[in-house]
C-alpha positions in Angstrom: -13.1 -32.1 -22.2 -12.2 -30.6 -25.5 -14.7 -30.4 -28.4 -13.7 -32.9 -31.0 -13.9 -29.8 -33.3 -13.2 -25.9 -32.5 -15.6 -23.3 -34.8 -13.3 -21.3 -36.4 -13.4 -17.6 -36.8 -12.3 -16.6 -40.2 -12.7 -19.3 -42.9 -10.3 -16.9 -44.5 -7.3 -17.9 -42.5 -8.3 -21.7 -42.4 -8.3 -21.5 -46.9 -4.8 -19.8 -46.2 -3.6 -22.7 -43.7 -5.2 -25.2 -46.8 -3.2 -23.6 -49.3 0.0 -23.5 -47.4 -0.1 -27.3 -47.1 -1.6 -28.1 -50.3 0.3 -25.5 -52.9 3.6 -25.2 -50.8 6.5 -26.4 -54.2 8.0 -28.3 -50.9 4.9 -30.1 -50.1 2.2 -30.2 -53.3 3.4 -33.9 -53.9 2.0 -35.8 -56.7 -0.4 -39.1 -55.6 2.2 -41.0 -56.2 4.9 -39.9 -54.6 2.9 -38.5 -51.7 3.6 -40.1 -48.2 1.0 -42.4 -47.3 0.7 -40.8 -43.1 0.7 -37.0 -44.1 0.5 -36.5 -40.3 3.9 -35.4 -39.3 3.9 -33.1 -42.3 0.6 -31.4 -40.8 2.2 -31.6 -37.2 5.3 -29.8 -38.3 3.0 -26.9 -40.5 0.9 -26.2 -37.9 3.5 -26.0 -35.4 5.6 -23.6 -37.8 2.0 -21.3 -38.3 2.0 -21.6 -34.3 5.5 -20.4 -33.8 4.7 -17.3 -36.1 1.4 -16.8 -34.6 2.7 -13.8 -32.2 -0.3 -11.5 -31.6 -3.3 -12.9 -32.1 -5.4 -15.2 -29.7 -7.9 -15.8 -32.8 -5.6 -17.0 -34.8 -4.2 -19.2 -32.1 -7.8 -20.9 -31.7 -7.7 -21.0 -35.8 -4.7 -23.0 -35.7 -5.9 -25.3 -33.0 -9.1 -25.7 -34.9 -7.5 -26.7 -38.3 -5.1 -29.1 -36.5 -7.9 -31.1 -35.0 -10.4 -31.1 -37.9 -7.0 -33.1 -39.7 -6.5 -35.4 -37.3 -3.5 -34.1 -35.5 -4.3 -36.0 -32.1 -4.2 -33.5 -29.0 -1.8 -36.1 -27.2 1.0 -35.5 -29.2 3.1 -33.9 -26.9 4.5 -32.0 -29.4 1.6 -30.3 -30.5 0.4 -29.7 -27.3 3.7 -28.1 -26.1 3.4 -25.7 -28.9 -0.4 -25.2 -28.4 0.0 -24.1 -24.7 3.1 -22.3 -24.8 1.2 -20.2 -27.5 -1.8 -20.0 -25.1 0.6 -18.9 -22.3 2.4 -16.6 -24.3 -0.5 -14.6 -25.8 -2.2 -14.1 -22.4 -5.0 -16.8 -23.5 -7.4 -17.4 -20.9 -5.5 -20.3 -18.0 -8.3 -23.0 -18.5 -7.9 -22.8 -22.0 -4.0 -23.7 -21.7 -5.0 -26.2 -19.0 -8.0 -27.6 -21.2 -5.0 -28.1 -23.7 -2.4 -29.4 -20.9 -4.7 -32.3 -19.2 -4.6 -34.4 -23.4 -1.3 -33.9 -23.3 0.5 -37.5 -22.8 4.0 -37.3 -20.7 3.9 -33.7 -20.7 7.7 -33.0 -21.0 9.7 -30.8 -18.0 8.9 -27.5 -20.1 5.3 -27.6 -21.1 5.0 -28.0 -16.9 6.7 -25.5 -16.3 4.6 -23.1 -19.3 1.8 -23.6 -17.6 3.2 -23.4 -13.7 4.4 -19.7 -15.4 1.2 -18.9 -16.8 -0.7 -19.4 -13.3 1.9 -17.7 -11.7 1.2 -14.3 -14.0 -2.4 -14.5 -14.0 -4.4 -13.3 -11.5 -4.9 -16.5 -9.5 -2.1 -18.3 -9.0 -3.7 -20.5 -7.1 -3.4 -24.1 -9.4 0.2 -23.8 -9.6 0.7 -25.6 -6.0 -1.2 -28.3 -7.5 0.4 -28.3 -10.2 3.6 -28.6 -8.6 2.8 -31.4 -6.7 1.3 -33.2 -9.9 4.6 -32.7 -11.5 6.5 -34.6 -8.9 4.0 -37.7 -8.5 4.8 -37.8 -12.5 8.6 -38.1 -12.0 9.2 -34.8 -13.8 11.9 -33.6 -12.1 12.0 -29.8 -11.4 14.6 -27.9 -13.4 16.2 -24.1 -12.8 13.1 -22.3 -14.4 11.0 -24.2 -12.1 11.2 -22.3 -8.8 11.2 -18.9 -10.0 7.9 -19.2 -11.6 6.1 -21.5 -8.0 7.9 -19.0 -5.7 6.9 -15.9 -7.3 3.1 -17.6 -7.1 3.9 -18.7 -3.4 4.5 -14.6 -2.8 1.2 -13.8 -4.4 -0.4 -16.2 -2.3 1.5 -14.7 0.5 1.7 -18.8 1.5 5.5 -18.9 3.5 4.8 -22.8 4.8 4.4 -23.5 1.3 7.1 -21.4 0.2 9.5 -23.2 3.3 8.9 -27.0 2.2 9.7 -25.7 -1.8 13.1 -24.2 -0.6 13.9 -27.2 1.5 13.3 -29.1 -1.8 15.2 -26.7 -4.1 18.0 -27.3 -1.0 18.1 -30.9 -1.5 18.0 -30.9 -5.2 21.3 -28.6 -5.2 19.8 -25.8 -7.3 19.2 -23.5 -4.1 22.7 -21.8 -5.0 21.6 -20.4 -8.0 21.3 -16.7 -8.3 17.7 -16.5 -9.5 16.5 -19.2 -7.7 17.6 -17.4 -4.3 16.3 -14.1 -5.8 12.7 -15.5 -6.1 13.0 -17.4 -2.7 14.4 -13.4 -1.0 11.5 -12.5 -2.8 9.1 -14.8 -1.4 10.3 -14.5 2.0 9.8 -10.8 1.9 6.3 -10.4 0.4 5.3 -13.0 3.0 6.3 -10.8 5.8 9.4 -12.9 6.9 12.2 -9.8 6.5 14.4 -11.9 8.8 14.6 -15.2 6.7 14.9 -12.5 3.8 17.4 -11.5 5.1 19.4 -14.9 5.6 18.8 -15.3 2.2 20.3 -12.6 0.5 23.0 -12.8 3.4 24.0 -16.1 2.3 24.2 -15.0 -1.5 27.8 -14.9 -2.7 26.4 -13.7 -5.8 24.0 -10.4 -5.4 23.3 -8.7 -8.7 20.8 -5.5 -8.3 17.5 -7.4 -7.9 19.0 -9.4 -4.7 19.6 -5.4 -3.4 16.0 -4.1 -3.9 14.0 -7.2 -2.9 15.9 -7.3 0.5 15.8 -3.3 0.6 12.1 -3.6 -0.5 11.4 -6.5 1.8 12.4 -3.9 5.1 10.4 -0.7 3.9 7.2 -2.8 3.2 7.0 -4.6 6.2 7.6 -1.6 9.0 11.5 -1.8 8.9 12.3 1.2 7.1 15.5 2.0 9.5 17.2 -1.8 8.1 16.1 -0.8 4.7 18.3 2.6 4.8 21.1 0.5 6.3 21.2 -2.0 3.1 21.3 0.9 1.0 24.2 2.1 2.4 25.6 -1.5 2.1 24.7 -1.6 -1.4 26.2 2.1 -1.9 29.6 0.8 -0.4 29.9 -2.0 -2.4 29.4 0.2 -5.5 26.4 -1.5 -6.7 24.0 1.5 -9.1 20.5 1.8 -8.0 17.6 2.1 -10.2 14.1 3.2 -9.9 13.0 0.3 -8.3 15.3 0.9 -5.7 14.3 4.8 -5.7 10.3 3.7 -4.7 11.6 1.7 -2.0 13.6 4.1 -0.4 11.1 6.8 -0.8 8.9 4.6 1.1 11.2 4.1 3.8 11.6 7.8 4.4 7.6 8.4 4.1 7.4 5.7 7.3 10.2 7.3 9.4 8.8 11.1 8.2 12.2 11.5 7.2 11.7 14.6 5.0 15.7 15.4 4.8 17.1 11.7 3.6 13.8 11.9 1.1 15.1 15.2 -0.2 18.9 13.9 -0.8 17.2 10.8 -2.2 15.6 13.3 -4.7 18.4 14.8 -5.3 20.3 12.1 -6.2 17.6 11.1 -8.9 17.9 14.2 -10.1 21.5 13.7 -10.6 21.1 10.5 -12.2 18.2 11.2 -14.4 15.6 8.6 -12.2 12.9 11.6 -12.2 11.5 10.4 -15.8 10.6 7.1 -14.1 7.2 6.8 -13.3 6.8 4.8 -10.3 9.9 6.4 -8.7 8.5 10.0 -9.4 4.8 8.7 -7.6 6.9 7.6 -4.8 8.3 10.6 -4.6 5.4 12.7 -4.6 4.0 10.3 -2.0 6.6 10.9 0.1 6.5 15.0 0.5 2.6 14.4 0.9 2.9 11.9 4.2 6.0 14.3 5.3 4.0 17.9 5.1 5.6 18.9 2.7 2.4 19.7 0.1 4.2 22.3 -2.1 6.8 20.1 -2.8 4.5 17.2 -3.6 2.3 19.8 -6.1 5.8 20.8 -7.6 6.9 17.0 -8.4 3.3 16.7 -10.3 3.6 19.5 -11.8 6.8 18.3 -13.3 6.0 15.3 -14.3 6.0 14.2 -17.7 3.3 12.1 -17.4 0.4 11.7 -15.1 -1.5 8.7 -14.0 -4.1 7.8 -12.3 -2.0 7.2 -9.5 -0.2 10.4 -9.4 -3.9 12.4 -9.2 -4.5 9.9 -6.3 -1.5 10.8 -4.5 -2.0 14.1 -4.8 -5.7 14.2 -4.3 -5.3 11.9 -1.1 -1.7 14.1 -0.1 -4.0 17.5 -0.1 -6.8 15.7 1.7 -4.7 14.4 4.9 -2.4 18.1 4.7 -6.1 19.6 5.4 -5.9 21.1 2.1 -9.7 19.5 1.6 -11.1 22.3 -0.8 -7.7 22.2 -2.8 -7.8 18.6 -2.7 -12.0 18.2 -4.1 -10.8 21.0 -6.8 -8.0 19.0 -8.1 -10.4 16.0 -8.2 -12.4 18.3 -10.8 -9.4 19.0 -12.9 -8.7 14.5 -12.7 -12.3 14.1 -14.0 -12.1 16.9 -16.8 -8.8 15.2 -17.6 -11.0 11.9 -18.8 -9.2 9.7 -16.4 -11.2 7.4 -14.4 -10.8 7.1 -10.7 -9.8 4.2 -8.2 -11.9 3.3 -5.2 -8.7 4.9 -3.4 -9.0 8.1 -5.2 -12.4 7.9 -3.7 -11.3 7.4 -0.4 -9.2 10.8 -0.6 -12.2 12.7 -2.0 -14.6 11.4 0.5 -11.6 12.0 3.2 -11.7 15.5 2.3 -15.2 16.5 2.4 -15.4 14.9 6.2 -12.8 17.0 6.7 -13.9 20.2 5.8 -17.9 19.5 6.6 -19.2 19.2 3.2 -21.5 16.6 4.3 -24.2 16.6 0.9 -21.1 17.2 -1.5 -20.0 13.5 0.5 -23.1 12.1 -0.4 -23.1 12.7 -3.8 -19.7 11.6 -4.1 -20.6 8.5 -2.5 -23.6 8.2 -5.0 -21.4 8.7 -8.0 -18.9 6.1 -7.1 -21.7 3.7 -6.5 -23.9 4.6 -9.6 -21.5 6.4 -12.1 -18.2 4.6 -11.8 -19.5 0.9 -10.7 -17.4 0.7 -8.2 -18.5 -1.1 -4.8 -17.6 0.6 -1.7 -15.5 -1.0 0.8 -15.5 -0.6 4.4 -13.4 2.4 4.3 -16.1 4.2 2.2 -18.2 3.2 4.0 -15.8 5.0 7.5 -15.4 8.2 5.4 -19.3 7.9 5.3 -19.7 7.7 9.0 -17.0 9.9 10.0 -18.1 12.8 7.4 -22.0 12.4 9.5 -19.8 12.0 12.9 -17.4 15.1 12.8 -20.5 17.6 11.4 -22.0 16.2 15.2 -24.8 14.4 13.4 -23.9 11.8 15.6 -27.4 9.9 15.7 -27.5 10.2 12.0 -24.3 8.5 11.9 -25.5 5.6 14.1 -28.2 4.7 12.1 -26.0 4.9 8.7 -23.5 2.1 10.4 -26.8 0.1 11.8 -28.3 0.1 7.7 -24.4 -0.6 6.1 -24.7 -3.8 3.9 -21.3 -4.4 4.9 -20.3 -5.3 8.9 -18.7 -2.8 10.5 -15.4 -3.4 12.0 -13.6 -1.6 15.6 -12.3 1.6 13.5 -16.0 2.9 12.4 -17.2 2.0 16.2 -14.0 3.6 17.3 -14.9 6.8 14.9 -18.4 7.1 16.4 -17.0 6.9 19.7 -14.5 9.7 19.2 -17.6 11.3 18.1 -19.5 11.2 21.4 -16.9 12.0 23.5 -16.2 15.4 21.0 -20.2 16.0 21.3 -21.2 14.2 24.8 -23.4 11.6 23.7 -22.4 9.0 26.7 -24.9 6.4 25.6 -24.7 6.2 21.9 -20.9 6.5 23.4 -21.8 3.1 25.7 -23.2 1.1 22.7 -20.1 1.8 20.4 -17.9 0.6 23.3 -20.0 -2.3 23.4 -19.4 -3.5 20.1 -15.8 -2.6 20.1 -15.6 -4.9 23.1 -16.6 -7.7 21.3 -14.3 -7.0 17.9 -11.2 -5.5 19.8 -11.4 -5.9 23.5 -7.5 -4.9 24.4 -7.1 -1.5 22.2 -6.0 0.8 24.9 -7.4 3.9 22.9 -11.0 2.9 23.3 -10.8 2.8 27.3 -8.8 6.4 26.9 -11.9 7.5 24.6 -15.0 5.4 27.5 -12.8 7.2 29.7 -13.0 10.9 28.5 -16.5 10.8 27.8 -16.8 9.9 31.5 -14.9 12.5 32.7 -15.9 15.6 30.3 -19.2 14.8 32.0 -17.5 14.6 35.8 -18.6 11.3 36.1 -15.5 10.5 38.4 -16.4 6.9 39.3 -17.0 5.7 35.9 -13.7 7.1 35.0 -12.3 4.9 38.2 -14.2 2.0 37.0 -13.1 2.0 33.2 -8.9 2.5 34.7 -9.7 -0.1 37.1 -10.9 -2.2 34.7 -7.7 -1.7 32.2 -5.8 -2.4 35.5 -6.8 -5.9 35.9 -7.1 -6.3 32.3 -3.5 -5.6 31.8 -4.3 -3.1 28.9 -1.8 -0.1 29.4 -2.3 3.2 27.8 -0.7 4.5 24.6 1.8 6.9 25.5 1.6 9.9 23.6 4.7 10.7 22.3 6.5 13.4 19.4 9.7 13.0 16.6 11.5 15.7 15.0 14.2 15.4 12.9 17.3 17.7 13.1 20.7 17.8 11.1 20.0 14.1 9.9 19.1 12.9 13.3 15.6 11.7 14.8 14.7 12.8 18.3 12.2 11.6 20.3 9.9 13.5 23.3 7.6 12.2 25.7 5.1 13.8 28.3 7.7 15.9 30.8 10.5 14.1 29.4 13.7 15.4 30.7 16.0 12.6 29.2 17.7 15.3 26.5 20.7 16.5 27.5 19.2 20.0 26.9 16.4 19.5 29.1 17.4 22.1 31.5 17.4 24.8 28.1 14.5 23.0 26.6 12.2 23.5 29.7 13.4 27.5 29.9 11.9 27.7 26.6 9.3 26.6 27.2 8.4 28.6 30.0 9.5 31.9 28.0 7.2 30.9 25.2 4.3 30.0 27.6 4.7 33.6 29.3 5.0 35.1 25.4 1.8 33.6 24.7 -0.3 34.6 27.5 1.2 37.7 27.0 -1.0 37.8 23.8 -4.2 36.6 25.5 -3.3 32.7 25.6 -5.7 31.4 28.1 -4.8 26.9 28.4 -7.4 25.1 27.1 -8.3 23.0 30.6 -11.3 21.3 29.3 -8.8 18.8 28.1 -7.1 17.6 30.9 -10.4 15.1 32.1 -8.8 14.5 35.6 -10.0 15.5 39.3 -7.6 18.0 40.0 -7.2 21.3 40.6 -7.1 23.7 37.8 -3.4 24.9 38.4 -2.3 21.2 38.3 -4.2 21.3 35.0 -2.2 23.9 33.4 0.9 22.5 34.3 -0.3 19.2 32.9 -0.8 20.7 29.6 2.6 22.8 29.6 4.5 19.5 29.0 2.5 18.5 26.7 5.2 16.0 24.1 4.7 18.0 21.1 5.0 21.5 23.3 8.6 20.0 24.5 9.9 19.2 20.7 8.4 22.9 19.7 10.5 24.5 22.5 13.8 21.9 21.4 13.2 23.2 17.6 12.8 27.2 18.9 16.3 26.5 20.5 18.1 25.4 17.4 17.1 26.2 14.5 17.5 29.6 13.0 14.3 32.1 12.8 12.1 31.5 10.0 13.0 27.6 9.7 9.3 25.3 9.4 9.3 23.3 12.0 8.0 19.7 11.7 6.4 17.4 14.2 5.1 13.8 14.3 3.0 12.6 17.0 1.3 9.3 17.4 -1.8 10.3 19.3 -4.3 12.9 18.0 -2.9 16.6 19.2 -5.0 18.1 21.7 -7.2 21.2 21.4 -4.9 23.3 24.0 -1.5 22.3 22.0 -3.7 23.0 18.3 -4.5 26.8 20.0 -0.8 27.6 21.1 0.9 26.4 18.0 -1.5 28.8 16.3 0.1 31.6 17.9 3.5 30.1 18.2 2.9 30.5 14.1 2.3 33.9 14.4 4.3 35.2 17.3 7.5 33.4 16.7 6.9 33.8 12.5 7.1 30.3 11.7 5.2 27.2 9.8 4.7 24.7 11.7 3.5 21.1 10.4 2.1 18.9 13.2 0.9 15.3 12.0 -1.1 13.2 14.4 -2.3 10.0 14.0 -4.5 10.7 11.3 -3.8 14.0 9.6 -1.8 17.3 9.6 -2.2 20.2 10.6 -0.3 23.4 8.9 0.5 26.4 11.1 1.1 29.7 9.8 0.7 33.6 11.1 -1.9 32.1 13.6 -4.4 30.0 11.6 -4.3 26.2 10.4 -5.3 24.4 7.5 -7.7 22.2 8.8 -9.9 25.2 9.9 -10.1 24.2 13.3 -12.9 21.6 11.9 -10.9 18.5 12.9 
């Protein structure tokens, strides 16, 4: 309940509201001629000094104050529709506005739908289903501004069964048609996950002005459909319809899933052409884009450029140099962000922390972690916490890193048992490597990588039946291996390689490559890494094994046609393999050419026989 009176802040500005009423030539009646109810004169002052109250929330709460110390009743529908749009509009604290809203009496179809807006901009949008539902047991009958402002909360709340029985409603009530009704509903369907009914949706708009073109387009490249986003935007280029930098992030985004380096440059281009490279968000995209393709001096150039830099742009940047194996780069820029003032995200955190596990800086790590914590307030999440483990993990503090994930106040989930089990099978710790396989059993009992990883351990230790046990095992279980596979891109196609695949039609000049470069390299003292291939068999068989290695095949297919001196660029779903990291260091250096490999968690850059990551991966 409301006090019956509200303290006011500035006695100043209540004398001002007293003189206004009292000394206004229009209102400083005589006794006599003075209306008896002097109400309605108050209502409509204080509702004028509410409509010019634009900026200040003190002043709001002034206003409010004076109209309840004379007598205007918070009932009036009037008043209270000006009270709460006011409220709403200044960014007033929700239960304030609702405070105001539950003395309103028949609340009319707009003072609903002020405060179903508010909720739906704050930061939970939670009451505005109830709301909603309120509304329609009152007989207020939804109008037009009505489901923009529920569907946009529905999206926040990521709620699509919610979302569903409001369309159906906005169906039967004939308002579906309209264009920004089926804009937030595209909208709502595409921050939910459902693309497809997205899809339907802006498919069944006769009307689609730009924001129909980047919620669908946006829809694809944010839920891992960034080949259907590319295709709308050739749709939306055909039918003549101008992009903006909305549409600029989405694209980017598209091309940083598919690694599509090429269509991300044109897409630059283009913004160059159009003048899109002052926009912020577009220019972070982009950035973001020639970090996750390889392509780090591009990324350093676009932040060097930009006009201005945010806190997201040094993130970028700081996380782009971190996962390019640039980690020393990547901690000095985060030097340069603090001297700048700025004050870092938990994600910039997560790059920082990233690239001291990936260079071995294991007490720099720590004190990171400690100033995050302590200096910054910020509480670390679970993948701090994984940097944490990982950083103890890859120095082969193995044991160390056990007891860190046993004394974590948070739990720890599959990936941080997954990272210490990578870590036993690297350093042949099988029963530290048993216990993490235990508890990965329990969180994520069909991930195939994790009987690969039991597996390995098993056999870097010739423990030949335990490795027949653990494929058995996946046999019966039905679990099937990942398999390992490689993409280039070439003259704006994609091409894909798998383990002694021969489906190219230039397998036959593909595979003589290969067999010149392998007799180039050991030429220059390669010597196949064996180790790696953990399977009973002879040690020929092994070298023949890691000869068609994926990402050897698109090497050779790149060597064939592209000119000398062309980087070559590689993406490969499984971590690359110590014999395939040695030869590309020499293919580097014999054949004079970058090469940027990313796995599945990093990349690695190639040039005149050493890589970026230091061979400390």
């Amino acid at each position: 309940m409301l006090p019956k009176q509200v303290s006011l802040a500035h006695s100043s500005f209540t004398q001002t509201i007293s003189t206004a009423l009292t000394h206004n030539p229009k209102t400083n009646l005589s006794a006599s001629t003075r209306p008896q109810n002097p109400l309605p004169l108050i209502l409509q002052k204080c509702i004028a000094l509410l409509q010019s109250c634009a900026s200040s929330k003190s002043k709001l709460k002034q206003i409010h104050a004076f109209s309840v110390r004379h007598g205007v009743p918070l009932t009036n529908p009037d008043m209270g529709k000006h009270l709460v749009f006011t409220a709403v509009s200044l960014s007033a604290p929700m239960s304030y506005a609702h405070q105001i809203f539950s003395h309103i009496q028949w609340p009319n179809v707009f003072t609903w739908n002020t405060m179903i807006r508010g909720y739906a901009e704050s930061q939970n949008p939670m009451p505005v289903i109830k709301l909603y539902h309120q509304m329609r047991v009152s007989s207020v009958e939804p109008d037009t501004h009505t489901y923009p402002f529920i569907l946009k909360a529905v999206a926040k709340l990521m709620n699509v069964k919610e979302g569903e029985k409001i369309h159906s409603i906005a169906l039967r009530n004939g308002l579906e048609s309209l264009v920004f009704v089926k804009n937030a509903l595209l909208h709502m369907y595409a921050c939910c996950g459902q693309v497809e009914s997205a899809h339907k949706v802006f498919e069944s708009m006769s009307e689609r002005d730009l924001v129909a073109w980047n919620s669908v387009i946006n829809g694809f490249s944010l839920n891992g459909k960034p080949n259907e986003a590319l295709t709308i935007f050739r749709e939306m280029s055909l039918e003549g319809v101008e992009p903006d930098g909305f549409t600029m992030v989405s694209l980017l985004c598209a091309c940083a899933e598919l690694g599509a380096l090429a269509l991300g440059g044109r897409v630059h281009v283009y913004m160059l052409k159009v003048g899109l490279t002052r926009n912020s968000h577009a220019n972070n995209a982009l950035l973001d884009l020639y970090a996750k393709c390889g392509s780090i001096k591009e990324a350093q150039k676009v932040f060097e450029e930009m006009e201005e830099r945010s806190v997201v742009s040094w993130t970028a940047l700081v996380v782009g140099l971190a996962v390019n194996g640039f980690s020393k780069e990547a901690l000095e820029l985060f030097k340069k962000f603090k001297r700048e003032g700025l004050v870092p995200t938990e994600i910039t955190f997560v790059g920082v922390l990233y690239a001291c596990s990936h260079c071995g800086k294991v007490d720099e790590g720590f004190e990171y972690f400690r100033v995050m914590k302590e200096e910054y307030r910020i509480v670390p999440r679970i993948e701090h916490y994984g940097c944490m483990v990982d950083l103890l993990a890859r120095a082969g503090s193995v044991k160390e890193a056990y007891e860190y994930i046993k004394n974590m106040p948070v739990q720890p989930n599959a990936v941080i048992w997954r990272t210490l089990l990578g870590a036993c099978t690297i350093h042949g710790h099988s029963a530290l490597g048993e216990i993490a396989r235990g508890h990965i059993l329990q969180l994520e009992p069909r991930h195939s990588g994790d009987y690969v990883l039991i597996s390995n351990l098993y056999a870097s230790e010739r423990r030949w039946s335990d490795v027949q046990k653990v494929r058995r095992k996946m046999l019966s279980e039905g679990v099937r291996k990942t398999p390992g596979y490689s993409i280039v891109e070439l003259r704006n196609s994609i091409f894909e390689f798998t383990m002694g695949d021969r489906s190219h039609p230039q397998s036959d000049e593909i595979y003589a490559k290969l067999a010149e470069v392998t007799k180039v390299l050991k030429l220059k003292g390669y010597v196949p890494h064996t180790e790696n291939v953990l399977a009973d068999i002879e040690e020929e068989e092994k070298e023949n094994a890691l000869s068609y290695h994926s990402e050897k095949i698109a090497i050779a297919f790149m060597l064939l046609n592209t000119a000398p001196g062309i980087p070559i660029r590689i993406w490969k779903n499984l971590r690359v393999c110590a014999d395939c990291h040695l030869a590309f260091k020499l293919i580097s250096k014999v054949y004079d050419r970058e090469i940027v490999v990313r796995d599945r968690s990093r990349f690695h850059h190639f040039r005149d026989g050493s890589c970026s990551c230091s061979d400390y991966w």
